[in-house]
C-alpha positions as CSV (number, residue, x, y, z in Angstrom):
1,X,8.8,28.0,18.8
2,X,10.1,26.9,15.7
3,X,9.6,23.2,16.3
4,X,5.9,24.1,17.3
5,X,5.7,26.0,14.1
6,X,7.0,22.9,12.1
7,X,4.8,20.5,13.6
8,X,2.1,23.0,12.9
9,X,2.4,22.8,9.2
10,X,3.0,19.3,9.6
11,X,0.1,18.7,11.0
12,X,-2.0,20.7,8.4
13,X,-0.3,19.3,5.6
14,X,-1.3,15.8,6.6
15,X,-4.8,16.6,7.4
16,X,-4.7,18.4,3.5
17,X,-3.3,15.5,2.3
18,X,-6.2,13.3,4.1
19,X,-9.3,15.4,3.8
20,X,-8.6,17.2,0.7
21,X,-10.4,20.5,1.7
22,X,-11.6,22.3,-1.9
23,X,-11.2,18.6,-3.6
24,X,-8.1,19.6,-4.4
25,X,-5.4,16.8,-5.2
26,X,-3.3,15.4,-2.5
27,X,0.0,16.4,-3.5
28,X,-1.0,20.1,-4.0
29,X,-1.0,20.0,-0.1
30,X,1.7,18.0,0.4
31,X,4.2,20.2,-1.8
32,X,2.2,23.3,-0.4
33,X,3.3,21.9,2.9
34,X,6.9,21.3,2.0
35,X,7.4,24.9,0.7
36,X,6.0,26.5,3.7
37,X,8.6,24.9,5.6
38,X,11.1,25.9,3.5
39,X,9.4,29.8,3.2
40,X,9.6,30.0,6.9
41,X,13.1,28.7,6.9
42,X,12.4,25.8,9.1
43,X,14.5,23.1,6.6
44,X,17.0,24.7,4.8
45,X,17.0,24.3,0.8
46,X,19.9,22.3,0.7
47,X,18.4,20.3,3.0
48,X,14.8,19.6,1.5
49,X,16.7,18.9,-2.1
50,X,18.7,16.0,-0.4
51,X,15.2,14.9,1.1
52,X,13.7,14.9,-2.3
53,X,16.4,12.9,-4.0
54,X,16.4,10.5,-1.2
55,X,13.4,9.3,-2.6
56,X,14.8,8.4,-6.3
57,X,14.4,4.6,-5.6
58,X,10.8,4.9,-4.6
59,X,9.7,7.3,-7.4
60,X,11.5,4.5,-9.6
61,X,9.4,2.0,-8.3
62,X,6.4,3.5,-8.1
63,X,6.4,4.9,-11.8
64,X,6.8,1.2,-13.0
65,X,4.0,-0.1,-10.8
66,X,1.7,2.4,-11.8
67,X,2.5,2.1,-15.8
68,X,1.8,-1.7,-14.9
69,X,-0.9,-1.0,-13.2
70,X,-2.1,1.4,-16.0
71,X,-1.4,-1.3,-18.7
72,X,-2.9,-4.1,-17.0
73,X,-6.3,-1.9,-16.2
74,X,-6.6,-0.6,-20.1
75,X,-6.5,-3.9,-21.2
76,X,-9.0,-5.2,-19.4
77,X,-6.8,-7.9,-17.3
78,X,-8.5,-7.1,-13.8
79,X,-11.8,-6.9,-15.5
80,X,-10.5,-10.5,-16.6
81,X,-10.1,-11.2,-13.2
82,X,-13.2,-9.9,-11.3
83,X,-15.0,-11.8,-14.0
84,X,-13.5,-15.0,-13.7
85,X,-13.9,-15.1,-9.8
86,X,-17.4,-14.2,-10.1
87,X,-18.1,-17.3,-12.9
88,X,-16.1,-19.6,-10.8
89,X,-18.2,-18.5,-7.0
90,X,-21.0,-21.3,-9.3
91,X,-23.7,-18.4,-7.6
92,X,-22.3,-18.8,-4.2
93,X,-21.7,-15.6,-2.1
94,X,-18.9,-16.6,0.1
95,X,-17.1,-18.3,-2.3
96,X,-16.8,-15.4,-4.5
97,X,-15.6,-13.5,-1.2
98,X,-12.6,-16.0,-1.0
99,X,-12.0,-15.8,-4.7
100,X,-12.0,-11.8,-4.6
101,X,-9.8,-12.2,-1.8
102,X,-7.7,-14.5,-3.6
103,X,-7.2,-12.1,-6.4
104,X,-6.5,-9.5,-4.3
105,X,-3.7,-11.6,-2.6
106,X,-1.7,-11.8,-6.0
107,X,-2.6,-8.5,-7.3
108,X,-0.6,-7.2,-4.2
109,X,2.3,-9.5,-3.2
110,X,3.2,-9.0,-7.1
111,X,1.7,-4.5,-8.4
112,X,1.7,-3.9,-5.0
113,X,-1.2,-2.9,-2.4
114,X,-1.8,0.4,-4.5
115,X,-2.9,-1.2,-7.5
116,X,-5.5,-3.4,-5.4
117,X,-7.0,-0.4,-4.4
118,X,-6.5,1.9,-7.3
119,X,-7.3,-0.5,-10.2
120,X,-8.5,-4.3,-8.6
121,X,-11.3,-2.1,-6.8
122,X,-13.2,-0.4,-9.7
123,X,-13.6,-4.0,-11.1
124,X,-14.6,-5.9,-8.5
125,X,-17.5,-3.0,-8.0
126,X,-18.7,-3.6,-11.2
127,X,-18.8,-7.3,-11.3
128,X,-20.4,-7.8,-7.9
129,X,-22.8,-5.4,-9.6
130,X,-23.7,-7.5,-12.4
131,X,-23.7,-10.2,-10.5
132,X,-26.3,-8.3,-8.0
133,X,-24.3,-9.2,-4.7
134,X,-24.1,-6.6,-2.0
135,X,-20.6,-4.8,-2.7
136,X,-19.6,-4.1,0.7
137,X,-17.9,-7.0,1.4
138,X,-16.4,-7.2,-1.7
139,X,-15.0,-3.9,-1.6
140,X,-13.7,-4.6,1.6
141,X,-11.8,-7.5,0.4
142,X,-10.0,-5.6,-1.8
143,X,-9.0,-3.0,1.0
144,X,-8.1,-4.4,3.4
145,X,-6.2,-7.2,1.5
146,X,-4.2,-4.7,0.1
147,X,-2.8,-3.9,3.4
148,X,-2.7,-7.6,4.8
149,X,-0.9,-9.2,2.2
150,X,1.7,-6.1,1.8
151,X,4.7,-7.4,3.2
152,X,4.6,-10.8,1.3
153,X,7.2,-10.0,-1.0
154,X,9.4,-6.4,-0.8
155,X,7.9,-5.4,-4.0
156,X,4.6,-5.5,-2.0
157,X,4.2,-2.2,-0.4
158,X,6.1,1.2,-1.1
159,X,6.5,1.3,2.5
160,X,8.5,-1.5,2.8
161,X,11.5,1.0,0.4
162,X,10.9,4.0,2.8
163,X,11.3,1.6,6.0
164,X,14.4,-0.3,5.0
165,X,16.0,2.3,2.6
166,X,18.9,1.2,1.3
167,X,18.9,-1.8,4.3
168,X,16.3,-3.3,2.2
169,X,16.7,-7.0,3.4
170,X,17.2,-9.6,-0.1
171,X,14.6,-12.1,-1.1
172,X,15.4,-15.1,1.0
173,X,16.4,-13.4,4.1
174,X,13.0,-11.4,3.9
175,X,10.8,-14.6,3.3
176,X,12.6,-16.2,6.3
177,X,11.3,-13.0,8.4
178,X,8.1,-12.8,7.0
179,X,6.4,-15.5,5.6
180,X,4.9,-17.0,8.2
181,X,3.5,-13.5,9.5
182,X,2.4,-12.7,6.4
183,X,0.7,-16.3,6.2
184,X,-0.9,-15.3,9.2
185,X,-2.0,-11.6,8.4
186,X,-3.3,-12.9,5.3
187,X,-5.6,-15.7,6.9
188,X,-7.0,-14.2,10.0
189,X,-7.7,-11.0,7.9
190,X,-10.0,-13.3,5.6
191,X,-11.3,-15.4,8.6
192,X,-12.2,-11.7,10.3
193,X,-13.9,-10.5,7.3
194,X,-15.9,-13.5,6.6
195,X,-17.0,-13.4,10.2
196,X,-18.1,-9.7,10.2
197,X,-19.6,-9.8,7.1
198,X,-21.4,-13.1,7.8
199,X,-25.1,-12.4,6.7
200,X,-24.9,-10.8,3.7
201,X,-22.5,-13.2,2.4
202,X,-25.1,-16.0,3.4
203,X,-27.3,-17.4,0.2
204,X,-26.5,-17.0,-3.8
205,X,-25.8,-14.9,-6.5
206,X,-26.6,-14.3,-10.5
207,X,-24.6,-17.3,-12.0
208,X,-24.9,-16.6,-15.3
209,X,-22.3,-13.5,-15.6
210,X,-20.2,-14.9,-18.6
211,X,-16.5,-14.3,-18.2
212,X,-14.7,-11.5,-19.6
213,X,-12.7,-12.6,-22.8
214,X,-8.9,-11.3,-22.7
215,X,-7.7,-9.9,-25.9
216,X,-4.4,-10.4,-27.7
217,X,-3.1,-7.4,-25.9
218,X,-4.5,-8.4,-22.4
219,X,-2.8,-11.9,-22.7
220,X,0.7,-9.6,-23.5
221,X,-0.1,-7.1,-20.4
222,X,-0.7,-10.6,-18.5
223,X,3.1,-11.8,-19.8
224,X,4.4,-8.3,-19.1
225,X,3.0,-8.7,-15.2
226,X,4.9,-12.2,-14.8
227,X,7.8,-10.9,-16.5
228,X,8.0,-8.0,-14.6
229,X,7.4,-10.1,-11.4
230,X,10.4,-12.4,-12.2
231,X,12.7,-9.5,-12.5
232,X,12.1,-8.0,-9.7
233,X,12.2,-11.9,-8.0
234,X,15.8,-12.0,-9.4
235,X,16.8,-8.1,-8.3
236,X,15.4,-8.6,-5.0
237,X,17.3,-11.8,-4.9
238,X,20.5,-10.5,-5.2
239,X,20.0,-7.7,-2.7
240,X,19.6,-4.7,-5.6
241,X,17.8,-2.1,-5.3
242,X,14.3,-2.3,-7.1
243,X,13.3,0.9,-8.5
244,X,15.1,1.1,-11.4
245,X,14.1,-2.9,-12.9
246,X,11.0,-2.1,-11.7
247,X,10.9,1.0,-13.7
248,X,12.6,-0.5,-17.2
249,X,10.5,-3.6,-16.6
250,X,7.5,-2.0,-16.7
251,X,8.5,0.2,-19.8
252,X,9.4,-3.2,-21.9
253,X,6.2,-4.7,-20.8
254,X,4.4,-1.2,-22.0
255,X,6.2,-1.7,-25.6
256,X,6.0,-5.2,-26.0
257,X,1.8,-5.2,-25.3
258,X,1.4,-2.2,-27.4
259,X,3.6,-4.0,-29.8
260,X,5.7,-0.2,-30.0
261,X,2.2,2.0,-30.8
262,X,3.6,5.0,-29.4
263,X,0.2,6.2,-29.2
264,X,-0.8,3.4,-27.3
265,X,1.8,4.2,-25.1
266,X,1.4,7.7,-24.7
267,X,-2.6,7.1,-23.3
268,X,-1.3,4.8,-21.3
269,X,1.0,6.9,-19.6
270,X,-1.4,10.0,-19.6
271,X,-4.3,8.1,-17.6
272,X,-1.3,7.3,-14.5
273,X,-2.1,9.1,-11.4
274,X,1.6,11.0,-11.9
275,X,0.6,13.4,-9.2
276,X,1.7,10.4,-6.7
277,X,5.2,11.2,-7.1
278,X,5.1,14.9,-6.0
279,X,3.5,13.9,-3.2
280,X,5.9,11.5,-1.7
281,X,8.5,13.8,-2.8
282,X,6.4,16.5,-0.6
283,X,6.4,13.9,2.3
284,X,10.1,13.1,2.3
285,X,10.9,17.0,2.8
286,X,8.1,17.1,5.4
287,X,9.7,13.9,7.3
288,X,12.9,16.2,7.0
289,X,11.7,18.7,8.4
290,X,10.2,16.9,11.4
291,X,13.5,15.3,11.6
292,X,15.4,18.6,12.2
293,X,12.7,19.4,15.0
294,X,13.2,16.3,16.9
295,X,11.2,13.5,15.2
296,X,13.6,11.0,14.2
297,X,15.2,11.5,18.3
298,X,11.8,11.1,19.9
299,X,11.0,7.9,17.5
300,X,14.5,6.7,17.8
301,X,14.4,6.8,22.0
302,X,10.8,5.4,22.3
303,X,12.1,2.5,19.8
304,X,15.0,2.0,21.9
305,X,13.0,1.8,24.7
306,X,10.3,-0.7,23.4
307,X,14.0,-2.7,23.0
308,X,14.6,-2.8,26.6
309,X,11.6,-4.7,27.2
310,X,11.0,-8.7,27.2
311,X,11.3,-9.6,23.7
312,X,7.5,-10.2,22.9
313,X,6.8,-7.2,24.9
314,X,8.9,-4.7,22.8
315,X,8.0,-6.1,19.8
316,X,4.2,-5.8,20.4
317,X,4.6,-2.6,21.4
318,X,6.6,-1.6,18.5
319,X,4.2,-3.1,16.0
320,X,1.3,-1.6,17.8
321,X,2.8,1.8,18.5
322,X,3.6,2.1,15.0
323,X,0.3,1.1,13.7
324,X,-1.7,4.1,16.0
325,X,1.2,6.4,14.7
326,X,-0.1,5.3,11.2
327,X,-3.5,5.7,11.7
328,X,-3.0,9.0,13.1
329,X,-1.1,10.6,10.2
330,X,-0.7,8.2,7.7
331,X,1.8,5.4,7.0
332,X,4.0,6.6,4.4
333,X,4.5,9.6,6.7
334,X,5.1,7.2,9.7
335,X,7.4,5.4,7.6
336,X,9.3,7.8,6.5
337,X,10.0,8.9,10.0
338,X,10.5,5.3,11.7
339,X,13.0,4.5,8.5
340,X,14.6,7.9,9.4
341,X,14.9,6.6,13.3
342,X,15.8,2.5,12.0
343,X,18.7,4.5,10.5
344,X,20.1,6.0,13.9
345,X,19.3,2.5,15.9
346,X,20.9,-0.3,16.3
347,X,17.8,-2.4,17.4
348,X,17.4,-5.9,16.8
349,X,16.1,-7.5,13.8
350,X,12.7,-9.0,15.7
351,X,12.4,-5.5,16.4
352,X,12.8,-3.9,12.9
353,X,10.8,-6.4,11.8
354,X,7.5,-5.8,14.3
355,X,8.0,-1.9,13.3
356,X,7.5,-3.1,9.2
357,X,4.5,-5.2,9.9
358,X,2.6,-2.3,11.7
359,X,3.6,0.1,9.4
360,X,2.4,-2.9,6.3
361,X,-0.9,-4.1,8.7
362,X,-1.4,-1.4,10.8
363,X,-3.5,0.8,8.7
364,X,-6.2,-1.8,8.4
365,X,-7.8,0.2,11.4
366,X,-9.0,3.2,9.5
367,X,-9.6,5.2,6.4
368,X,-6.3,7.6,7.0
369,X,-4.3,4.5,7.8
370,X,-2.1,4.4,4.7
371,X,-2.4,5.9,0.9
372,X,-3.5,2.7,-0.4
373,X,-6.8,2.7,1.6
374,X,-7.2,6.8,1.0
375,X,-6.9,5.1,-2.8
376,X,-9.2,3.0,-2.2
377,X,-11.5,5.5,-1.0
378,X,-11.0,8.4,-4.2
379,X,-11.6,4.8,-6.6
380,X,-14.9,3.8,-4.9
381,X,-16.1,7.8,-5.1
382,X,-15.7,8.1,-8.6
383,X,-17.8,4.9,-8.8
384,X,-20.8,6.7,-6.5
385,X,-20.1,4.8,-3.8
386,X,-19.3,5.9,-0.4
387,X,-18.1,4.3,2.6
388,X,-18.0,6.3,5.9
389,X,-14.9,6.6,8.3
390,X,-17.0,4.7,11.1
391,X,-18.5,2.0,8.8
392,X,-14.6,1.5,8.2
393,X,-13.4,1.7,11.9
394,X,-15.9,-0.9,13.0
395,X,-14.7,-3.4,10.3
396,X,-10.9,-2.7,11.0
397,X,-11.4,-2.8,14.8
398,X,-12.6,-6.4,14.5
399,X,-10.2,-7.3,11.3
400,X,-6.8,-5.4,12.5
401,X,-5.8,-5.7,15.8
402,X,-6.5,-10.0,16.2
403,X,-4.7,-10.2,12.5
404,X,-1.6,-7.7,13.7
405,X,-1.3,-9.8,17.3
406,X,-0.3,-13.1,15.6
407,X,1.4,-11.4,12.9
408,X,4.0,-9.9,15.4
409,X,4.2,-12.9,17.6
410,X,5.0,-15.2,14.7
411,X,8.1,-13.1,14.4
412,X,8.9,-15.2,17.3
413,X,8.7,-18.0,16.2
């Protein structure tokens, strides 16, 4: 009964976290969630205040992406961007879809797949506006991007810390694993795309949408982003953990562009979304809690299974069976609770390796698949535009599963 009863609020917490009944903020129900479970005494305090601090690295990490993020956005750098693809597409439709998608490929291996969606997103909108393109595809870009190119680099994804924890591969080893699937993801997601949304990328566009001039500050945010980037390079490199350079990174780059206004500073770190890091924390005690009712065992022996199989057999169903476990609840969620299992395994590193890229790729199927597309989603609302669950479903059923297939089987290779 009392597993039933943690699954329950599971369940509901997810669903609050997903659907935001009353508009209310996402981690209101996921630390509504996580003290249910400890009111009803299914995860003992102790127990959810080990979860929480489990997450230190990640909060780390994610508070210096986001005041990057933050910087880059108020000074106008992805504006910048946006602008420059749409002067260099010459009027040409499809080749402002490739440079989008271009832009969204950096933007992720080196903020991460959030920032696409949180900050690259509101941009693009409003320069394919000007410009008086369809946005769709556009916006889809930028989407779906963020999930295709997110195991580039470790920095690339959040997920990639809650998989790996403190196994967190170093730089080299990870680009001999992944490269070439991520080469792969990356392409066939933009081949995909450009074949779904072939007609309304056919014909031209306004060409006379000037670019954006960066300011002395953007051109300092820009140096901040590289700097930041290289540290992280170097930290990853040497196999250290990445949420505390991230972190002091990102503060340096914050002073150094504001040139140590202190009220510059302070509105930049009022307009970051801080209510992210309550919610993961929410999320780690409610992967706890699932733990303690069986979770992590059921993952672990389904894993371990999949492991028994052929090689290419277990490692596409691993990829795969993580992806619809993502879809279904999430992939930070399905992360937490795969990493929890990873943890208990000794499966091989083919293996490991298909369960990261369907956690990473995976979500490309639907809106719920991971945070950054439910991002995506809140960013393109307070813009007036909507996109429906199914309009998103038909594009990721013809743009996930091809993309995920080679992906996995260049693991192989």
């Amino acid at each position: 009964m009392t597993h039933f009863l943690t699954w329950a609020i599971a369940a509901a917490t997810i669903a609050g976290i997903l659907f935001r009944p009353r508009e209310w903020p996402e981690a209101i129900w996921a630390c509504a969630g996580a003290l249910l479970l400890i009111l009803c005494r299914l995860i003992p305090v102790s127990d959810a205040a080990a979860a929480v601090l489990k997450g230190t690295d990640v909060y780390l990490f994610l508070t210096g992406m986001m005041l990057l993020a933050d910087l880059a956005r108020r000074e106008g750098v992805f504006d910048w961007l946006a602008s420059l693809a749409v002067h260099a597409s010459r009027g040409s439709r499809a080749r402002l879809f490739f440079l989008i998608y271009a832009v969204g490929v950096l933007v992720t291996v080196f903020l991460s797949n959030d920032a696409t969606a949180v900050v690259l997103t509101p941009a693009v909108f409003a320069a394919v506006r000007r410009a008086r393109a369809e946005a769709q595809p556009y916006l889809f870009a930028c989407a779906l991007i963020a999930n295709a190119a997110s195991f580039v680099l470790p920095i690339s994804n959040p997920a990639n810390l809650v998989v790996y924890g403190r196994n967190l591969p170093a730089l080299l080893p990870w680009l001999r694993e992944f490269a070439l699937p991520s080469l792969l993801s990356i392409a066939a997601t933009y081949l995909l795309l450009r074949l779904f949304f072939r007609a309304p990328l056919r014909g031209s566009l306004d060409p006379d949408t000037s670019p954006v001039n960066l300011s002395p500050a953007g051109r300092r945010a820009v140096l901040g982003v590289a700097f930041t980037g290289a540290i992280l390079i170097t930290a990853s490199g040497l196999g250290l953990d990445l949420g505390l350079p991230t972190c002091l990174a990102a503060i340096f780059s914050v002073i150094v562009a504001t040139r140590g206004s202190a009220v510059a500073a302070w509105r930049i770190a009022r307009e970051v979304s801080w209510s992210v890091l309550p919610l993961v924390a929410g999320l780690f005690v409610l992967v706890a809690a699932l733990n303690l009712a069986g979770a992590s065992q059921a993952v672990g022996e389904t894993l371990r299974y999949y492991g028994s199989l052929p090689e290419w057999a277990g490692m596409l169903a691993s990829s795969f069976g993580v992806a619809a476990l993502s879809n279904v609840m999430n992939n930070l969620p399905s992360g937490l609770l795969v990493g929890s299992a990873l943890q208990t395994q000794n499966l091989a590193p083919p293996l490991r390796s298909a369960v990261l890229i369907g956690v990473d790729l995976g979500p490309n199927l639907s809106v719920t698949g991971s945070l950054a597309t439910v991002l995506w989603l809140i960013a393109l609302r307070r813009e007036g535009h909507k996109v429906g669950g199914f309009t998103f479903l038909k594009c990721g059923l013809a743009a996930m599963p091809p993309a995920l297939l080679l992906a996995t089987l260049a693991l192989l290779v």
